[in-house]
C-alpha positions in Angstrom: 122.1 107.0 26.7 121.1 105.0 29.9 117.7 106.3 29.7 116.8 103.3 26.9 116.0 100.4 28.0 117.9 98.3 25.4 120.9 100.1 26.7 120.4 99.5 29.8 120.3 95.6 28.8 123.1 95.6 27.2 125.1 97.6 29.9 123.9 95.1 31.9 124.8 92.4 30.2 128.7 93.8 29.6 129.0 93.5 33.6 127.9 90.2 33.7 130.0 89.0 31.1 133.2 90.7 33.3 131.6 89.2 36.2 131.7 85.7 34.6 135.3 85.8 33.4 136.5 87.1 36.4 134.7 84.6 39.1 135.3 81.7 36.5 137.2 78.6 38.4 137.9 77.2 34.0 139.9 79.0 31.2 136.3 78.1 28.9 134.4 80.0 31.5 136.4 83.1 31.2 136.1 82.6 27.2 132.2 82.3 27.8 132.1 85.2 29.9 134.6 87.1 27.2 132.4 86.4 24.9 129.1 87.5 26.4 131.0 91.1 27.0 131.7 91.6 23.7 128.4 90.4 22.2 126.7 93.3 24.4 129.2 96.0 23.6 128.7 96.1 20.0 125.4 97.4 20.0 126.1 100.1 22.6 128.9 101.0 20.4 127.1 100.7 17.4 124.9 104.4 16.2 122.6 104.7 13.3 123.1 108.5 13.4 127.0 108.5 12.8 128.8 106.0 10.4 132.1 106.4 12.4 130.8 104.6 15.0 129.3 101.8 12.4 133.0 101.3 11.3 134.6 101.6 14.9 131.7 99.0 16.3 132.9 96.5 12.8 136.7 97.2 13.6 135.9 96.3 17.6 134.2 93.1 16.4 136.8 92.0 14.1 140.0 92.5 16.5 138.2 91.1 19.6 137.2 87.7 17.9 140.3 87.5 16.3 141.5 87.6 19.8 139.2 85.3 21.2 140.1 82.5 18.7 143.5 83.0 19.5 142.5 83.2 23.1 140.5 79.7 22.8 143.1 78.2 20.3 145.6 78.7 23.0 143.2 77.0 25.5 143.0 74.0 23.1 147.1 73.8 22.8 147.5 74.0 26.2 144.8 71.1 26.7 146.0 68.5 24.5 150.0 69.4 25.3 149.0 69.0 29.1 147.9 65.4 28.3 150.8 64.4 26.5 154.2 63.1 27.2 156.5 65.2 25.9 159.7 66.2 26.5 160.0 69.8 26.4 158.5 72.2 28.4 155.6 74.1 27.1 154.2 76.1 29.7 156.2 79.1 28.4 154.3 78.4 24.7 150.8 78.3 26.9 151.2 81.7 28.5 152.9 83.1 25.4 149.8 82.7 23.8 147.1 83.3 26.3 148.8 86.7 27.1 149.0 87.6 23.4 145.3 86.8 22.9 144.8 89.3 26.3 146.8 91.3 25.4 145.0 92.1 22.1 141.6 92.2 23.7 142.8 94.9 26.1 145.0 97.0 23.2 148.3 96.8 24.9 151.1 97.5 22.5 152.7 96.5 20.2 149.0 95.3 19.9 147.4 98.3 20.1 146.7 99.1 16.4 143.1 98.9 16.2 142.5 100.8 19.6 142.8 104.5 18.1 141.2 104.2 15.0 138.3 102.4 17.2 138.1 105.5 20.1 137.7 107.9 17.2 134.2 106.5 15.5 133.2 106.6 19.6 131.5 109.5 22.0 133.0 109.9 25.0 130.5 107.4 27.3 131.8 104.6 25.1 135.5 105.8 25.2 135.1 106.0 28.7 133.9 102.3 29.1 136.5 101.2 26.3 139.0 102.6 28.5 138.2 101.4 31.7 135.6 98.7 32.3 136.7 96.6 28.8 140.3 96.2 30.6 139.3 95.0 34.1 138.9 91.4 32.8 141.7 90.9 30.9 144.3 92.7 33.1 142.7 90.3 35.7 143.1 87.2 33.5 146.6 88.3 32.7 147.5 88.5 36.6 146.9 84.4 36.4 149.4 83.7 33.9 151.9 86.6 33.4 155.6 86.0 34.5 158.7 88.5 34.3 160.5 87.5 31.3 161.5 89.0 28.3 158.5 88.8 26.8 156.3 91.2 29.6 159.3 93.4 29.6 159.1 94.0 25.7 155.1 94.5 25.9 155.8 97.0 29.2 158.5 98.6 27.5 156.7 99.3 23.9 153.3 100.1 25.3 155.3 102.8 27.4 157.3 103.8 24.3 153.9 103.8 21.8 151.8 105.6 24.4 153.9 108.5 25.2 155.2 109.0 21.4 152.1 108.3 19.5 149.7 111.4 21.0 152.5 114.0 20.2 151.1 114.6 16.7 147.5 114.3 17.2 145.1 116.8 17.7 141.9 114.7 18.6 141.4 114.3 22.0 139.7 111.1 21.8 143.1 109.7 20.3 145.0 111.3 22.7 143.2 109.6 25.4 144.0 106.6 23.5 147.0 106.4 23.7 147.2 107.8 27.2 145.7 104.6 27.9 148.0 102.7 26.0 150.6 104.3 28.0 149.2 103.6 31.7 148.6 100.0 30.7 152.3 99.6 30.4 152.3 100.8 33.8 149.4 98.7 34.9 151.3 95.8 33.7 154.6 96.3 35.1 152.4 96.9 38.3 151.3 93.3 37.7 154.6 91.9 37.6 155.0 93.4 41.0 152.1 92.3 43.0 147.9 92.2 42.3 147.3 95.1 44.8 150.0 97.7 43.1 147.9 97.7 39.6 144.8 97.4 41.2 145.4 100.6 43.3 146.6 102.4 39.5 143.9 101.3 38.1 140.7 103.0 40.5 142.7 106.0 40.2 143.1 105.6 36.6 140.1 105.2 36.4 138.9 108.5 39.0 140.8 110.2 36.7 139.7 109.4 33.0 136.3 109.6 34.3 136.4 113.6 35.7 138.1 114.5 32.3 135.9 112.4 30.2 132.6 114.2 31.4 134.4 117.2 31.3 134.9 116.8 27.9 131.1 115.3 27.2 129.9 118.0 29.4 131.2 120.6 26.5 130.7 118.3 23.6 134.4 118.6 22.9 136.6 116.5 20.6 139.3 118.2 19.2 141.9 120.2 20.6 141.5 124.0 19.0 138.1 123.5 20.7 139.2 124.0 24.2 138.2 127.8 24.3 134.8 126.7 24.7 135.7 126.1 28.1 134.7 129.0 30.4 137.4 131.7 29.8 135.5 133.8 32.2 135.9 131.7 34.5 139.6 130.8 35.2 139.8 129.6 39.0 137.2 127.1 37.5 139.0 126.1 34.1 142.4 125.9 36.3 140.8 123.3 38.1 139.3 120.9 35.4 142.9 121.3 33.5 145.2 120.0 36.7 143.2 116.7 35.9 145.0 116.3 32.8 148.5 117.5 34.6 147.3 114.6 37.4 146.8 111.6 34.8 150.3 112.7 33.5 151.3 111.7 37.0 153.1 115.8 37.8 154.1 115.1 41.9 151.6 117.6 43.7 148.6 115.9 42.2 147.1 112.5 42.5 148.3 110.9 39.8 151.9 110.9 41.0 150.7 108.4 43.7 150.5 105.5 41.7 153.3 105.5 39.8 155.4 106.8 42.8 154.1 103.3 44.7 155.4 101.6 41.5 158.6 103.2 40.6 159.5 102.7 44.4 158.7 99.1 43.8 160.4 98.3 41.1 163.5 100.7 43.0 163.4 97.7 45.8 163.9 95.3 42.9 166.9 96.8 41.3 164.5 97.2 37.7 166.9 100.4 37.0 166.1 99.8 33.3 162.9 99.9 33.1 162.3 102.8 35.6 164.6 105.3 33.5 162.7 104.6 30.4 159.4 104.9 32.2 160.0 108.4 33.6 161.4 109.9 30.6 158.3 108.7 28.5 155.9 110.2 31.6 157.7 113.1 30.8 156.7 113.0 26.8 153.3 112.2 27.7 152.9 115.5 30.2 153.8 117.5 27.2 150.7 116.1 24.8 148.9 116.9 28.3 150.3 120.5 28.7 149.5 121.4 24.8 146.0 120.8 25.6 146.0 122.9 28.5 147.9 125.6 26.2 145.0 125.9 23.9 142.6 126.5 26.6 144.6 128.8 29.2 147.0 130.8 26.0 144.8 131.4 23.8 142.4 134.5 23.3 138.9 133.0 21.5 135.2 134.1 22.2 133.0 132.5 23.8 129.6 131.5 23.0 127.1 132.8 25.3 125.4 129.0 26.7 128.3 128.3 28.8 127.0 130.7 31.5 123.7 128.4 31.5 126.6 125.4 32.2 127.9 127.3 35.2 124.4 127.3 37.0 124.0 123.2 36.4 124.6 121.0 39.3 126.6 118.5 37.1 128.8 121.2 36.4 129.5 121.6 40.0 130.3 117.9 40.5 133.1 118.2 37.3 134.6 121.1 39.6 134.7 119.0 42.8 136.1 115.6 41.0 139.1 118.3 39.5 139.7 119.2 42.9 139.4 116.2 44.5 142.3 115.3 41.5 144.2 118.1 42.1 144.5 118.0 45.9 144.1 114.3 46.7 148.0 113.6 47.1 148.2 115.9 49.7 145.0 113.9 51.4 146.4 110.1 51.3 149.9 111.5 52.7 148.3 113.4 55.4 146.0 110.0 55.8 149.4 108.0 55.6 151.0 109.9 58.1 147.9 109.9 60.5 148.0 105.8 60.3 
């Protein structure tokens, strides 16, 4: 993938446009810079070889500049009402607006209907960067306008809700990760209400996480869930160790993953949010048994194995999947003992 140069230009070009919406000091900037991103995904997305990706690169294009019309519309309105004398107040209409239109470009629910049927027609590099890097700006751009009313709390609440009970019936793990996502942007969001540095913290080790499963799961050339036996029964010490990612981007308390969330929850404990921490635990609890099912079809399940995956073992990538799983597994431990030491 990163080997043609073309792809490398348009990767390129994708951090730029990021760049440019984020260091922006006008709302056309971050529109311009929106734009530029998008224009440069598409053909990354986009593969000649597989006509789920043709669709998925279509749907992406459709949804995000549905979004940024909204997104510039909104601009517009909050332009020409600025200039005016009138008498009500319409800064609530302004943001309204503005964070629908990010909201949609990032797939937060109830938003979120394009973003699994998009992550199927994808391999896992581009669900990866659909995951992670496509968010940065417009979680960023959200931190501008976003404001605790009824409105966040109903996008937190449902993205939370959607996340945890839409991946109980799939079996694709691409969708599954989708809506993992979903689910940890309702956290990243309510970390936004909270402060700039709480979601910013959830989001590199969202982010550390997603990526060591990901390759994992690229690594194997794995995308559904009765394929998991593929993954070195021989070995379990080793499979043990890539599988505790998934049990830390469920957020279980001995792995890394409980960090983040444990910095919000205590939080939003300091600011008496009792509602919203109940229903954000018990769907963390949902979205660890999706997690646990996948493990179940590796760990439970007696399969053969094809004889290639001892060539995998001896491969120096392999060995960096191992470390990133440990590093996953016993990085809690770490940043206390790091804490305490400070």
């Amino acid at each position: 993938m990163f080997m043609n140069p073309s792809k490398i230009l348009f990767i390129s070009c994708v951090i730029t446009g990021t760049l440019i919406s984020i260091c922006s000091n006008s709302w056309f900037g971050v529109w311009m810079g929106l734009e530029i991103n998008l224009l440069s995904f598409i053909p990354i997305m986009s593969n000649q070889k597989n006509i789920l990706s043709s669709e998925a690169s279509l749907k992406y294009f459709l949804i995000q500049a549905f979004a940024s019309s909204m997104f510039l519309f909104s601009i517009i309105l909050s332009y020409i009402l600025s200039n005016m004398s009138l008498q009500f107040d319409h800064s609530m209409i302004d943001s309204s607006l503005i964070n629908s239109a990010l909201l949609l470009k990032m797939g937060a629910a109830p938003f979120h209907f394009w973003f699994p049927g998009t992550m199927e027609g994808l391999n896992w590099m581009n669900c990866l960067m659909l995951m992670t890097w496509q968010k940065i700006a417009p979680l960023i751009l959200l931190s501008y306008t976003i404001q605790i009313n009824l409105f966040t709390m109903f996008i937190i609440v449902t993205s939370i809700i959607i996340g945890s009970l839409g991946g109980l019936n799939q079996t694709s793990l691409r969708k599954i990760m989708a809506y993992s996502s979903i689910n940890h942007l309702g956290w990243m969001i309510s970390g936004l209400t909270i402060g700039e540095n709480l979601w910013m913290i959830y989001f590199c080790i969202y982010l550390f996480l997603s990526t060591s499963i990901v390759l994992l799961f690229y690594k194997f050339d794995i995308y559904h869930i009765n394929q998991n036996f593929l993954m070195l029964s021989n070995k379990p010490t080793t499979k043990f160790f890539l599988f505790t990612s998934f049990l830390s981007l469920g957020g279980l308390p001995p792995f890394l993953g409980f960090l983040p969330k444990w910095i919000i929850i205590q939080s939003l404990t300091e600011s008496y949010n009792w509602f919203l921490i109940t229903i954000m635990v018990i769907m963390t609890l949902i979205t660890l048994f999706f997690y646990l099912r996948i493990t179940f079809s590796s760990f439970l399940l007696i399969n053969s194995e094809i004889k290639w995956n001892n060539y995998l073992l001896m491969n120096s990538s392999f060995t960096l999947l191992t470390t990133l799983s440990a590093i996953s597994t016993f990085g809690l431990i770490f940043s206390t003992l790091i804490y305490l030491m400070i």
